[in-house]
Steps between C-alpha positions, in 0.01 A plus 500: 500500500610796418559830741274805530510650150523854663853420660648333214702735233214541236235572823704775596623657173086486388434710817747734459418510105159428464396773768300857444624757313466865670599754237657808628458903377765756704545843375862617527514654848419190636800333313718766590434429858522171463831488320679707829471140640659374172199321367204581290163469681390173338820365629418675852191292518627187374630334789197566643251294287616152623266405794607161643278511856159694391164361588250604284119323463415391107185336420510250166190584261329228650540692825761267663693652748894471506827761584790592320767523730755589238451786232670711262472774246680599195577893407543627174571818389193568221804592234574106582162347479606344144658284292863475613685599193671164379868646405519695861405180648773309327731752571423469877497099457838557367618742753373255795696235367823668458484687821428119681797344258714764673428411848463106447835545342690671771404202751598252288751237669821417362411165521204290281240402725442169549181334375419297838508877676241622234289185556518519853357885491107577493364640191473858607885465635647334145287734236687867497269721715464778177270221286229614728521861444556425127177294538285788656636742265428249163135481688462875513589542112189395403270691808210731372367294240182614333342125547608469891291674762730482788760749383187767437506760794271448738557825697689843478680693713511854415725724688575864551722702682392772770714745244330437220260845397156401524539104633137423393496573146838299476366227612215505215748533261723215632205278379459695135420268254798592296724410777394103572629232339404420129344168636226700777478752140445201251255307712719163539469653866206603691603879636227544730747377792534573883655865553666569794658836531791591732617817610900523550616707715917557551559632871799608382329793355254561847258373714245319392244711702442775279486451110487133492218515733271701312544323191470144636191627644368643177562187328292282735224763402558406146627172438285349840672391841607140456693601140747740654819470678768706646853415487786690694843369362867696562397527886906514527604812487831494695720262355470210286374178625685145466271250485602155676295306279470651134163438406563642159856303412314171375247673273748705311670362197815677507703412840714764494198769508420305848723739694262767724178390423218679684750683726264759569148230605526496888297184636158730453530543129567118475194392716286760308605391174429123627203620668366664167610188296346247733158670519470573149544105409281413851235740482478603103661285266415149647111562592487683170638200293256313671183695417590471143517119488209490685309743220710337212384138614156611507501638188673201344250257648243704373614504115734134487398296768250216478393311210311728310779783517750261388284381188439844454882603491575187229214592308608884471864363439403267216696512213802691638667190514533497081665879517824621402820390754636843663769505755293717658138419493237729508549801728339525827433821705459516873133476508504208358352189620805265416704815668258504787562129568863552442516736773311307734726203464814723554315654772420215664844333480688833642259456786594135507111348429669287267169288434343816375768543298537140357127523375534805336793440379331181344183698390668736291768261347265362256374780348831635497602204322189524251577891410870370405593724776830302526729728734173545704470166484846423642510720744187365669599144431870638685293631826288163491801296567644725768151482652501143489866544662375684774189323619711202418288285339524281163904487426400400168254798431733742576777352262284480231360889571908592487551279245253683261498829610895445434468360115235781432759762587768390299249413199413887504912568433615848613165604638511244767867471529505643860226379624623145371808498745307653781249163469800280432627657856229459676471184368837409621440559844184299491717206410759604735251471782416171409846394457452478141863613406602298155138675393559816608831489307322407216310802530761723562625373158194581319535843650839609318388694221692644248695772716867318599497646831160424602588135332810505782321564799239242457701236393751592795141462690434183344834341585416559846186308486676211375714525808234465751327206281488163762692388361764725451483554074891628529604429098184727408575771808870518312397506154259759567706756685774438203218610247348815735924592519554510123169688447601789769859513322271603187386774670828568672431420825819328570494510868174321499625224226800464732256401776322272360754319301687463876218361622453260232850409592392349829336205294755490256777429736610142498257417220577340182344753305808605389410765148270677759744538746760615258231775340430617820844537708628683112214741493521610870874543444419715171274713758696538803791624259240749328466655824861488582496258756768330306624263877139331463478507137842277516384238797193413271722497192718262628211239570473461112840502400561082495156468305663190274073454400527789279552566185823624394371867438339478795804425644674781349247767567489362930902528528509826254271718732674348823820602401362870374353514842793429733689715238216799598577447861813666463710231710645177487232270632554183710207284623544170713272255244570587181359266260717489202698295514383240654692341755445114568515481846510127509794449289726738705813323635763603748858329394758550735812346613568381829743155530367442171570646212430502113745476166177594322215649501292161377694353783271724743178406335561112646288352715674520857404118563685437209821669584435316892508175366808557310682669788430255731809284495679831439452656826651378814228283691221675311242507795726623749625728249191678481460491891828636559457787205146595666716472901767756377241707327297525842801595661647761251182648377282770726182318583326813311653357202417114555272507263692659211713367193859517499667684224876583486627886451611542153296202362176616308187408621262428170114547471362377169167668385234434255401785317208480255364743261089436443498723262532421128697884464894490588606698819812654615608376889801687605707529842364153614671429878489381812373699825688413760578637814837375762577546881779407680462260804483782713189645384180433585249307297394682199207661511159389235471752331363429141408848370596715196783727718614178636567381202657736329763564797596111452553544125767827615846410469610243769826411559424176687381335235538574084172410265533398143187675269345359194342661170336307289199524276235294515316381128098423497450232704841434566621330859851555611722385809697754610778406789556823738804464725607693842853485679557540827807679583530473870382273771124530653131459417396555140142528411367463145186718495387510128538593179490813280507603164398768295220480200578732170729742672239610674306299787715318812329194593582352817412126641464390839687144576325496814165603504431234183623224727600279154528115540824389629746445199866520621818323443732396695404552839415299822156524574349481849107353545428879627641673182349834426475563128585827537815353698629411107518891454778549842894403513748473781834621301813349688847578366691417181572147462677290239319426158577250281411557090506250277404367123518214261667562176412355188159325608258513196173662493374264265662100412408266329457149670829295562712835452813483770705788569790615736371786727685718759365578818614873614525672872604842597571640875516819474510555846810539730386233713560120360242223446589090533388195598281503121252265456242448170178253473401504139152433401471307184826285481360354184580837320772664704807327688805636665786415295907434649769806539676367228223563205498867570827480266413247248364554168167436405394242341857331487482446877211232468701281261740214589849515556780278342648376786158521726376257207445196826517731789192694445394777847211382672268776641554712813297310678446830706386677186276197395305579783182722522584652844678805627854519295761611746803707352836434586572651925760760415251678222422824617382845279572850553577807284499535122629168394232272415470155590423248218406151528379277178157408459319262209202527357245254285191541386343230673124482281287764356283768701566784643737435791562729832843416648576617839839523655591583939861580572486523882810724683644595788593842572836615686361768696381331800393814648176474269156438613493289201788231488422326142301558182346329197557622162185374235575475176207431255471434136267390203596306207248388248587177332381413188481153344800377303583131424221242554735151630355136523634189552317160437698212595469073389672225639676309269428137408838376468720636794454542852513860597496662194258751328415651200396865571314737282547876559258768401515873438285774413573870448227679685621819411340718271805638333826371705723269322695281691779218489466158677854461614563211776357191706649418779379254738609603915729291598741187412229255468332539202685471143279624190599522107268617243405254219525759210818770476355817584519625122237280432252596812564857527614615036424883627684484808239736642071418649287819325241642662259220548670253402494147587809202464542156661798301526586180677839374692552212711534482911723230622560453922914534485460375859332171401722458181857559700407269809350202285868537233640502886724809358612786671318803453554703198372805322187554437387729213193664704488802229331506169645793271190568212698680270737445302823407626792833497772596658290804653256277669446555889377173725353639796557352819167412641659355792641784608373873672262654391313227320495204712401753768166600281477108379476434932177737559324400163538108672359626832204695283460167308466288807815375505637646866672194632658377148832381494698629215640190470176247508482317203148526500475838444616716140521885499550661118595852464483617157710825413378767236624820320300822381587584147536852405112602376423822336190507644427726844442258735498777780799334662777751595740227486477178314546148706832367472480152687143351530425141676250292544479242774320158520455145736368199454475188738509177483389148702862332705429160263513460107507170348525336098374255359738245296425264251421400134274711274459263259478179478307188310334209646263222372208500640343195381692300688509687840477859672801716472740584833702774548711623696547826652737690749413846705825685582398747830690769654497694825641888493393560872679483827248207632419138457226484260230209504356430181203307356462406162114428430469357123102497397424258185427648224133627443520492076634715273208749598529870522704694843290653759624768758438417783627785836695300817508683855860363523766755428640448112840384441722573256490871320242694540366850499637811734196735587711853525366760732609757257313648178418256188813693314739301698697189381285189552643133482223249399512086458290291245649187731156430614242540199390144606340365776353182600326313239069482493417104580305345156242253559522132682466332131765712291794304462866648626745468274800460761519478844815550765641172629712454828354657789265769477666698757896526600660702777884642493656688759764760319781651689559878451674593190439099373388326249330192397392239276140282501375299267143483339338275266203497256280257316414591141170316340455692193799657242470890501691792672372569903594751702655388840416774712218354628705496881520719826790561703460614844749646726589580847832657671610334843504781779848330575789738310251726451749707731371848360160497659356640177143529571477658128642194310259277368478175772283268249363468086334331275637486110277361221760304259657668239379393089761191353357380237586108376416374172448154436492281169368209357782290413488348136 
């Protein structure tokens, strides 16, 4: 339910507007006297016609009693009682709107308000006070209608001085026909009105006692008692009177003009002007407003009311209906009947009998409506729904009244312009009332018009509405002020548009509604720099400026108009959030060096863990290394500082950035640095200050600490990382504090470490549980300490796969103070190894190849370098000053990909004063390898000797341009003897593999072991190396049993799974083939060709091998019997253990086809090596076991041989023994069979198996090999 109409907004504005109008006639004495008090004498009597506590008795027509408690009346001057003219009122519109832009203006806070503040206001508290003054003032634009009877006057006031010569006639010609109002003249207005004539008299000019008496009581004579008043005013004669309470301050437009208002009324001129006021609304103006509805209802009832009045009325109105449409209608004069009723209804509603009103109101509608009397027709259909408003009754009967009084208005164009927008107003506030807001918007819409500023306020008023919608309708309340803005910058009321757009800002902020946001932070900038306020012009700017959404002329025109607004200001500027560029907070890390340190920069970008688990053999007990480092740092560090990095004066401390430019338009950064700021330990702890000034005294000259600055330019779009450096000079506290940089030349942009509290990226440092990230930003600098610097020389960027080359590992001291007791963990052995004193000297490649006289005395491995933990160099090495300390390194490019190698050289420093007694120097490095030479191997037993193989070796050239020469096999070792079957001429007529190219050859493997012990000869040389070209006098044979490559050849067998391997064991084979680049023309993008390539390979096989011995062909007659024959299997034992062996023959199922058929038991013989490494490494394959155990025919197929003798024999072998067994078979048919049809298991006594070799195989299973027997018919 709504409240009492009366006390809402639209109650009281229709009883201040909607009230009797008391026109007013003054000669000029009477102004003159009234203007001493600085106010005319309408304006003397206005304060005075508000009565909020008067009782006065009405009667209704139908002689119901009630009391109006609460009255007032309007005064016009009779030059006003018209037709405001519409460009004054505009004028004024425009001049109230300005003059409230102004003040709104001046109380604007700096900062946006927030949108949960607005919401949380009441509607009277959120909408700017001035919209209801506008309001009243649109209202009053279209007073003194012709077709509304509550503007005509229904009294006068006619007033002359005591000074004026002969006061009675004056007063008959105040009311001279020629003097009223056109209206009263032209009969739209009855002029036959209440008079009430007033005799002024100023006391300024004498008693009242004389003159003023005579005349007063000549004009009761004339003009009858109860019509005449005296009024004394100026009763101050002394001095001027200050009035507490101005009475006159809120009526007056102008607030300056308030000053000394009535200063010469003492308290008896104010009661008698109330007392006049009061009695002529009490005792005239009321009663006599209620004798004329009382004769105006009787009249109507006499000539409308009842049935045959109303049939009457149609009947006499018949016809109309099919007239010509005017505007206007036919014209009505006072005495009218449709007048009459008029002014009853408006008489009745002033005097608040609303349900008079409502039924005339409803009586004279229609025939309104049937004369075509449209704006008469609206503006009853207008009071009808206010009527409805006030008695509230039927919601939906006074919308619909609104509604089409509203739509008649505007249908009429320019004639009902103004008294469109006063319905749509009054409309408003009926839907206001009823918390109708998204409606009342709507109409506040409608209401625009065509004048822009007009269009600006409502929609401003509109926006508002949406606002206090439940719920909240925030994307229309922004939209809405960002439309009412651009209309009032049409009209140039930027102050205004700068209000609402900042108010639209409070939705905007945090949104995604990013264009918007942009348009409206550029256009208040625009404005606050058209009025010079080029500080807040800047801050909005600057909100814009990373708008990476726009278009690139967008773009352009934002960061154009920024800079041509700092550049206004005069100054250099410098804000604390710039937003281009913009800074990546998360990828900001801190690189500093405390024990450890970095040969380069990738080195720093390493995970710590990483460089940990390298280290951790390195350092001395590890653990307790770190306990002791944090024990001395407790005791040498203040407990201020506990918390803080350690850097080292002199030694930079590095902070890499991200910059990004969002914008697709190139910009200039210049002076990029570090802000910093250093205290001694004697200071106290820096104070947090963030600010500008702060700031800029950290960027001042320091000579603590030195800053390296940056210019760069940044391209659309582009992203750079930009390393910033500060050293320390001198021992204390250093605090990194931001960054700063300047934008065109013209803007300093600062950024606060701190207060963005980034995710913690540093390196290097030891981190407690309790770590601050802003702890990252603050260093403890101790004293200069020893630094070592160091590089590899020669290591490749890019290699191809196989590629081996000599490096050099450098280190520099250049410190006074020595460093020893080096130490370096390496962490991919298969590319990098540490190579002996002595290579630093020798020539490269002629330093891998054998010597004459070192032909049988090949160098085994450092067995200290063959390992893969911390390499120790020699006691007495030590490194200080210029000289630089060398020491040989090799490298091979292990397989394809892109590879990170990581290198820790741990030392010890001299200086044992030092908080810090030892340090790590990190070296880092990437090589990409690309693919090279392709290398298989497939390996076959051979069918007539024991422990020999025929090999077939496989290359392809996966290069896409590289040419290269296939120069050696070796095999590792004594053990092994190979020889090729063709000359190399014949396998290899280019001497050179093209790019993807492809070439097999085959060579022979013999055991030299087996072969020497069974001849029972001493052992002799073994030709281990295979030269593929052509033989010459030139030719190189490369020791592969020698350092470096046996050293490579070692961590290739423990990648292979090979860790335990004997070189020795005959049952393994490791090939390393050797290759050349050939000189290409084409850009391979190597800076330096491969010299040396090799490629590595290992095969294993099962401890026994066995043949079979015996004819292959033979003929027999079978008619007379089955054939026998006799066979003999030679086995052999290569391992260190007693073997037990079981031969299992199986008779023969037919001369049907091979199945395979998988066995659990681990395979004997060759077989394949599953590498851990990429498919582009050397693989060694076996075709050995193609066959497996043979599918079973059916019970009635005959076999055409079966084994005789037992069916299963068991041998005990002694290591490194052989054997002989014999076998037998029955033939039936002639034809040629294949004897394979067998299984040989084995199993190796744990006795002599001394080595404990878990990794050995323990047991097998071997399917027999093919020997095929063919056997005749004799003749």
């Amino acid at each position: 339910m709504m409240m009492d109409p009366a006390t809402t907004p639209l109650g009281q504005m229709l009883l201040e507007e909607i009230t009797p109008v008391v026109m007013v006639l003054s000669t000029p004495s009477v102004e003159d006297s009234s203007l001493k008090n600085g106010l005319s004498f309408l304006h003397l009597l206005t304060p005075f016609c508000s009565f909020n506590n008067i009782d006065v008795p009405v009667r209704t027509a139908s002689d119901q009693p009630y009391r109006l408690h609460k009255f007032k009346l309007r005064l016009f001057y009779a030059s006003d009682v018209r037709r405001p003219d519409l460009k004054v009122a505009k004028e004024r519109l425009k001049q109230v709107i300005t003059e409230a832009g102004e003040k709104v203006f001046s109380e604007l806070a700096s900062d946006v308000p927030h949108i949960d503040h607005e919401l949380a206001s009441s509607e009277y508290r959120n909408t700017p006070s001035w919209f209801q003054f506008l309001n009243k003032e649109l209202v009053r634009v279209a007073s003194f209608s012709d077709h509304e009877a509550f503007d005509h006057p229904v009294a006068c006031i006619l007033a002359v001085s005591s000074n004026d010569e002969g006061p009675i006639n004056r007063f008959v010609d105040l009311y001279n026909s020629n003097k009223l109002p056109s209206l009263l003249n032209g009969g739209a207005m009855d002029p036959n009105i209440l008079k009430h004539y007033v005799l002024v008299h100023d006391n300024q000019d004498g008693p009242a006692e004389s003159r003023a008496s005579k005349i007063f009581t000549e004009m009761r004579s004339t003009f009858g008692t109860s019509d005449c008043s005296l009024l004394c005013i100026n009763s101050s004669v002394d001095a001027p009177i200050k009035h507490q309470v101005n009475l006159w301050a809120s009526h007056m437009s102008d607030a300056s003009l308030s000053q000394g208002l009535g200063c010469f009324l003492n308290t008896d001129d104010i009661n008698e002007i109330k007392n006049l006021m009061q009695n002529l609304s009490s005792k005239y103006i009321i009663p006599n407003m209620e004798q004329k509805i009382r004769e105006l209802n009787q009249q109507v009832s006499a000539t409308r009311k009842g049935f045959r009045n109303q049939i009457k009325n149609l009947w006499w109105r018949k016809g109309k209906e099919d007239g010509a449409d005017s505007p206007n209608g036919p014209m009505y004069n006072y005495s009218s009947i449709e007048s009459q009723i008029r002014v009853l209804g408006d008489y009745a509603f002033m005097l608040r009998d609303y349900e008079l009103a409502l039924s005339n109101y409803r009586l004279i509608s229609t025939d309104y409506k049937i004369d075509k009397a449209w704006k008469r027709y609206a503006g009853v259909q207008e009071m009808m729904g206010l009527t409805y408003f006030m008695l509230d009754q039927s919601r939906k009967e006074a919308e619909y009244c609104m509604e089409n009084a509203f739509s008649t208005y505007v249908k009429l164009g320019s004639l009902g312009q103004q008294n469109a927008t006063r319905c749509g107003l009054w409309w408003i506030e009926m839907l206001k009332a009823r918390d109708q807001y998204k409606e009342a918007a709507t109409v506040y819409f409608r209401i625009c018009g065509e004048d822009i500023l007009h269009s600006a306020v409502m929609l401003e008023q509109a926006s508002y509405c949406y606002m206090l919608c439940k719920p909240s309708m925030l994307r229309k309340y922004g939209f809405h002020l960002v439309l009412s803005g651009e209309q009032y910058k049409k009209c140039n009321q930027i102050k205004h548009a700068i209000r609402t757009y900042r108010n639209a800002l409070s939705v905007l902020k945090g949104s995604t509604w990013s264009y918007i946001n942009d348009h409206v932070h550029f256009h208040i900038g625009q404005w606050y720099a058209s009025l010079g306020m080029y500080d807040v012009a800047v801050k909005h700017m600057m909100e814009i400026l990373a708008c990476s959404h726009q278009s690139k002329a967008t773009q352009e025109l934002f960061l154009s108009d920024f800079l041509q607004t700092v550049k206004k200001t005069g100054r250099t500027f410098e804000v604390t959030k710039l937003q281009l560029p913009v800074i990546n907070i998360s990828s900001i890390k801190v690189i500093f060096e405390d024990y450890r340190t970095f040969g380069s920069p990738s080195a720093a970008n390493i995970r710590e863990g990483l460089w940990n688990s390298l280290e951790e053999e390195m350092l001395p007990s590890f653990s307790a290394a770190k306990s002791n480092w944090l024990e001395l740092q407790s005791k040498l560090i203040p407990k201020k500082n506990s918390q803080s990095n350690v850097c080292i004066a002199g030694e930079a401390v590095k902070v890499n950035i991200e910059f990004k430019n969002p914008l697709q338009i190139p910009i200039p950064i210049s002076g990029v640095a570090l802000i910093c700021k250093h205290s001694d330990e004697n200071q106290s702890n820096m104070e947090k200050n963030n600010e500008i000034d702060h700031f800029r005294e950290m960027s001042s000259d320091n000579t603590s600490f030195s800053v390296s600055e940056v210019d760069f330019s940044l391209g659309g779009g582009e992203t750079t990382m930009v390393q910033l450096s500060v050293t320390p000079s001198v021992e204390g506290t250093l605090s990194i504090l931001g960054v700063r940089w300047k934008l065109s030349g013209t803007i300093i942009g600062f950024h606060n470490f701190e207060s963005s509290h980034p995710k913690k990226n540093i390196v290097k440092g030891r981190r407690k549980s309790n770590y601050s990230p802003n702890n990252m930003f603050k260093f403890m600098v101790i004293k200069s300490i020893p630094k070592l610097q160091g590089s590899v020389r020669h290591l490749p960027g890019k290699a191809y796969a196989g590629d081996l080359r000599q490096l050099v590992l450098e280190l520099h001291n250049p410190s006074d103070f020595p460093v020893k007791n080096l130490k370096m963990k390496i962490s991919h052995p298969r590319f990098l190894t540490i190579g002996n004193p002595e290579h630093i000297k020798s020539e490269f490649p002629a330093c891998l190849t054998k010597k004459i006289d070192s032909v049988n005395n090949d160098a085994q491995a450092n067995p200290g370098i063959m390992s893969d933990t911390v390499f120790m160099f020699p006691e007495d090495t030590s490194i200080q000053g210029e000289k630089p300390f060398l020491w040989p390194l090799w490298f091979r490019a292990a397989f394809p990909g892109d590879i990170s190698l990581c290198m820790s050289i741990y030392y010890e420093i001299g200086d044992i004063s030092s908080v810090i007694r030892y340090r790590t120097l990190r070296l880092h490095y990437n090589v990409q390898i690309l693919p090279s030479l392709d290398v298989s191997f497939q390996i076959s037993p051979s069918r007539m000797r024991m422990q020999e193989f025929l090999v077939r070796l496989d290359v392809v050239n996966k290069t896409s341009s590289e040419s290269f020469q296939v120069y050696q096999l070796s095999s590792v070792g004594k053990h092994w003897e190979i020889s090729l079957l063709q000359p190399p001429d014949t396998i290899f007529p280019l001497q050179s593999l093209m790019a993807g190219q492809a070439i097999s050859c085959f060579f022979t493997l013999k055991n030299s072991r087996l072969l020497t012990s069974e001849a029972n000869e001493p052992a002799m040389h073994v030709r281990s190396d295979l030269s593929l070209v052509p033989q010459s006098s030139d030719n190189l044979v490369f020791n592969i049993n020698n350092a470096p490559l046996i050293n490579f050849h070692h961590f290739e067998r423990l990648q292979q799974e090979f860790p335990h391997e004997d070189q020795g064991d005959l049952n393994t084979v490791d090939f390393v083939l050797i290759s050349r680049s050939l000189k290409s023309d084409h850009n391979s993008g190597l800076s330096d060709p491969p010299c040396v390539m090799s490629h590595h390979a290992t095969a294993s096989t099962g401890p026994i091998s066995w043949l079979v011995d015996g004819p292959r062909t033979l003929q027999h007659d079978f008619s007379a019997s089955f054939c026998e024959i006799n066979l003999k299997m030679h086995l052999y034992n290569s391992s260190h253990a007693t073997a037990i062996v079981r031969i299992d023959t199986l008779d023969s199922a037919g001369s049907g086809g091979v199945v395979q058929s998988p066995t659990s038991d681990i395979q004997a013989g060759w077989h394949d090596v599953t590498p851990t490494t990429p498919t582009s490494e050397p693989k060694v394959t076996s075709n050995a076991f193609e066959t497996q155990l043979k599918k079973a025919l059916s019970l009635d197929s005959v076999s055409p041989y079966i084994w005789s003798g037992s069916s299963s024999t068991n041998l005990h072998l002694e290591p490194m023994s052989s054997v002989e067994t014999p076998l037998q078979i029955c033939v039936f048919s002639p034809g040629t069979y294949d004897l394979s049809s067998y299984v040989l298991n084995w199993k190796l006594s744990s006795k002599g198996h001394g080595g404990g070799d878990e990794t050995k195989q323990q047991s097998g299973k071997c399917q027999g090999y093919k020997y095929y027997i063919t056997v005749l018919q004799s003749s």
